[in-house]
N, C-alpha and C positions, 0 to 999 in steps of 0.2 A: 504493500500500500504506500509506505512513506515512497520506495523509488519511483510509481507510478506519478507520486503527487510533486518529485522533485522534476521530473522528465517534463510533465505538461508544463510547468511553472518557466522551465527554464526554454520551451518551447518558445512560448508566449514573451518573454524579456528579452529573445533572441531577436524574435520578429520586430519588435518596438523597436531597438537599439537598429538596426537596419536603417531608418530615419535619424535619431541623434541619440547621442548618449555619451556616458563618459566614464573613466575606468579611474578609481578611486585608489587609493593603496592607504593605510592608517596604520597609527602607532598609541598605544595607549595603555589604561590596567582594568580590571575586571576583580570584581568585589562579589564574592560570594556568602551567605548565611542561609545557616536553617533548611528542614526537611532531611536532612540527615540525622540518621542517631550522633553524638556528640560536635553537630556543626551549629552551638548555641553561640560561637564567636565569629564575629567575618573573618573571611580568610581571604587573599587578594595574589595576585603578579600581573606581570606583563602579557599581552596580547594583541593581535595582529590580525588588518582585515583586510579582503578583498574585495571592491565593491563594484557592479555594474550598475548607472545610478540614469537617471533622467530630473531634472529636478523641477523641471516646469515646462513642459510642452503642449501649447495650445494647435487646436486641434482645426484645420484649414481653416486658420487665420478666424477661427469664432473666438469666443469667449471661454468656452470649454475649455476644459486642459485634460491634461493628464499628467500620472509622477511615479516613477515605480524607482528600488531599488532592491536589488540581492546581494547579499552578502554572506560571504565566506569568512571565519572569524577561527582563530585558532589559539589556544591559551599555553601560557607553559605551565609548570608545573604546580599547583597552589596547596602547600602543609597544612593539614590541619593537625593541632599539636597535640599528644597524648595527655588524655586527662581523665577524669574520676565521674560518676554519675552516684552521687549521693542516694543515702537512703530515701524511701519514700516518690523517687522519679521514676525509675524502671521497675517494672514486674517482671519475671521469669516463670513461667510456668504458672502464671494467673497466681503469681505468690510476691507482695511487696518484698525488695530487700530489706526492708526493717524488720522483716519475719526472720528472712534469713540471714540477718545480723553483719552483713557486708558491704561495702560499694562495688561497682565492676570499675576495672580502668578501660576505657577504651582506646585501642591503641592510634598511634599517630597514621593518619592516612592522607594519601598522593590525590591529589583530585587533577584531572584534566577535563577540560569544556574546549569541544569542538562543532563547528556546525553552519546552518544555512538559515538567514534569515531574508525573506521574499516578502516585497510589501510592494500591491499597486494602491493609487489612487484617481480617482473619476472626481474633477472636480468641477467649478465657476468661476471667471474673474468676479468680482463685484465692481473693482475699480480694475481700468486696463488702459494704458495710457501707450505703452509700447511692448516687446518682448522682454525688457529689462524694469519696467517698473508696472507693478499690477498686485492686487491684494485680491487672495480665492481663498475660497473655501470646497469643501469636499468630504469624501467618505473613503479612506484608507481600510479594502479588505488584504487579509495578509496569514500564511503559516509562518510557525517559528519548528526547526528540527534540531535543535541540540540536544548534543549526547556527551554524557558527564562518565569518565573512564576514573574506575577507584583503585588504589590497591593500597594493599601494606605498606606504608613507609618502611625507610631503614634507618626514619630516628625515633627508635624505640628502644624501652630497654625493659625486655621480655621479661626479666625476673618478677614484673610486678603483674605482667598483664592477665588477665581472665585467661587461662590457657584456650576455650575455645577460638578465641578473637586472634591467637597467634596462628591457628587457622586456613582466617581468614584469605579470600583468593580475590582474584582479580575482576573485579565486575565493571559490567555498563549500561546506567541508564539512558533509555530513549524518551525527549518526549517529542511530542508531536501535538503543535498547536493550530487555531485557528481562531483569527481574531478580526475584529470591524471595529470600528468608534470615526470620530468627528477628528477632520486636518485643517488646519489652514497654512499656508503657505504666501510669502511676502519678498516682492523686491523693488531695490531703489538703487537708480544708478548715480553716482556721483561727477563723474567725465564721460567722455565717449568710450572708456578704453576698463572703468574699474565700477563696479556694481557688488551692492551688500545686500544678500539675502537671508534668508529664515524659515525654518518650516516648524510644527507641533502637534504632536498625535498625541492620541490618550484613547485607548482601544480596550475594548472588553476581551478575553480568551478564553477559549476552552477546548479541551483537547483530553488528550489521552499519555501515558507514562509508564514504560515499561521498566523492571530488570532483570536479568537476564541471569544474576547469580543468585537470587530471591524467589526467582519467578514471582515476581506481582505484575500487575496489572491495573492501574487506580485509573479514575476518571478526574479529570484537574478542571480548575476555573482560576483566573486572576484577571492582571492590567498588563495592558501593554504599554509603555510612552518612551515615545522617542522626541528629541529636540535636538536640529540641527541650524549653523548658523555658520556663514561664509563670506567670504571677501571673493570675487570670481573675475578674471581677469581676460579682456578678450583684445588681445592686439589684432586680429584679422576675422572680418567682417564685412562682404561686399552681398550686392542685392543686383542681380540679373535679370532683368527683365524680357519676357519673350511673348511672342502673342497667343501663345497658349497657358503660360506657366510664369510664373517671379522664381528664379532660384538665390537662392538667400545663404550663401555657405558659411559658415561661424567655425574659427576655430579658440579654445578657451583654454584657458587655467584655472582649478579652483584650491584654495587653501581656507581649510573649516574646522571646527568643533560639532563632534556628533555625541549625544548622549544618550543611551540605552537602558531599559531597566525591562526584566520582566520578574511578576509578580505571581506564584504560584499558592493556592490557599488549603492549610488544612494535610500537610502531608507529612508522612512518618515512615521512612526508611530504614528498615537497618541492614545496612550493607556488609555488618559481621557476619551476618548467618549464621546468627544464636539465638532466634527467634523470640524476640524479647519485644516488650512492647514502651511504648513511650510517647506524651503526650504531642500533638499534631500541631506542627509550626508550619507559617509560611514560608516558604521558598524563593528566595531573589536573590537576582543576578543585576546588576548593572555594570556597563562598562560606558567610559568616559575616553575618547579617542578623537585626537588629533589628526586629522589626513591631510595630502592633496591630491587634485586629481587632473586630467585632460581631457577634454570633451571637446565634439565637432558635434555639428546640426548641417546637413546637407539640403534642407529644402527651406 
């Protein structure tokens, strides 16, 4: 299902991008918490994206637009540090530890997040003065497929840990989102040559979240929001007019700040496979990324 759902997606962004578009590359960190058994601390590193982007494309010269982006986002490694689950938080065998008079340690574990986020948008100028300055609105529908890779650290020191948890194997969750909410999207040009833009999503999701070394299967709900915001720079731009057709070819620069977050509700993993239970936290990821990118418009 997810390769079905990434093939028509990337279909679809292929065919778009054939008219204009632009190829992104970003630098930045990714803040992880929660939904994991002992992920009650954020945990963060570096990570790095790929993006095929459009950011405002009206649509034969109406007022309509359009806006898609996909991205390819890959994390390095983020520690979560070996710690303790007091009395009274986990049950084992529908049995509190305060019955059985111990804490568990849970050992230090490697998280990786890898994955593809796809978002189009169908929008309205409201105000449309040129191709560089205009204020829309719209409805960004969009999947999210990240998949979070777990395993044993190697900064542990086993004498302490719950023997099962030293165990522990290498797992990976999948999820699989689908989300809509309200966009708007904003630009203003300063010279003929330098333009400051802006976009803001806030999207409902739901979707589905597998693992593979648990075998679970949950059904999720949360937010999605994204907020991006650029300085875009076009030294060449000419308008051809012909008696059938205007060709209008733009070649571009852009240098921006993209902000990411998704919000999962309600989830409770334990990725030691000691089958233990523990109270249900929210799930969030955001990353905060630096890019530039190159983009052309050929009509």
């Amino acid at each position: 299902m997810i390769k079905k759902v990434v093939r028509l997606s990337l279909l679809l962004f292929t065919t778009c991008s054939l008219e204009a578009g632009e190829f992104e590359y970003g630098q930045g960190n990714i803040h992880m918490k929660g939904g994991f058994i002992g992920l009650e601390q954020e945990i963060g590193t570096d990570i790095s994206t790929y993006s095929l982007v459009e950011h405002h494309k009206n649509i034969f010269s109406s007022s309509w637009f359009y806006r898609y982006n996909i991205t390819w986002y890959d994390s390095k490694t983020m520690v979560q540090a070996q710690n303790e689950l007091n009395d009274g938080i986990v049950t084992v065998n529908n049995q509190l530890l305060s019955n059985a008079g111990s804490s568990i340690t849970i050992p230090s574990i490697d998280y990786r997040l890898q994955g593809f986020d796809l978002n189009f948008v169908l929008g309205k100028d409201i105000y449309h003065k040129d191709e560089n300055n205009f204020f829309g609105i719209g409805i960004m529908g969009g999947i999210s497929l990240p998949w979070i890779e777990s395993d044993k650290s190697d900064h542990n020191d086993d004498s302490t840990s719950y023997d099962p948890m030293n165990l522990m194997q290498k797992s990976k969750t999948e999820m699989l989102t689908y989300k809509i909410g309200p966009t708007i999207s904003a630009s203003v040009s300063f010279t003929k040559y330098f333009m400051l833009y802006g976009t803001a999503t806030y999207a409902y999701q739901t979707g589905n979240l597998k693992n593979d070394y648990i075998h679970s299967d949950l059904n999720v709900h949360g937010i999605f929001q994204e907020y991006d915001c650029g300085i875009k720079i076009e030294p060449f731009a000419y308008d051809y007019k012909t008696d059938l057709v205007t060709l209008s070819p733009r070649l571009y620069g852009t240098l921006g700040y993209r902000y990411t977050k998704w919000q999962l509700n309600d989830i409770a993993l334990d990725i030691t496979g000691t089958r233990q239970t523990f109270t249900k936290t929210d799930f969030s990821s955001d990353n905060s990324i630096l890019y530039f990118g190159i983009g052309y418009d050929f009509f």
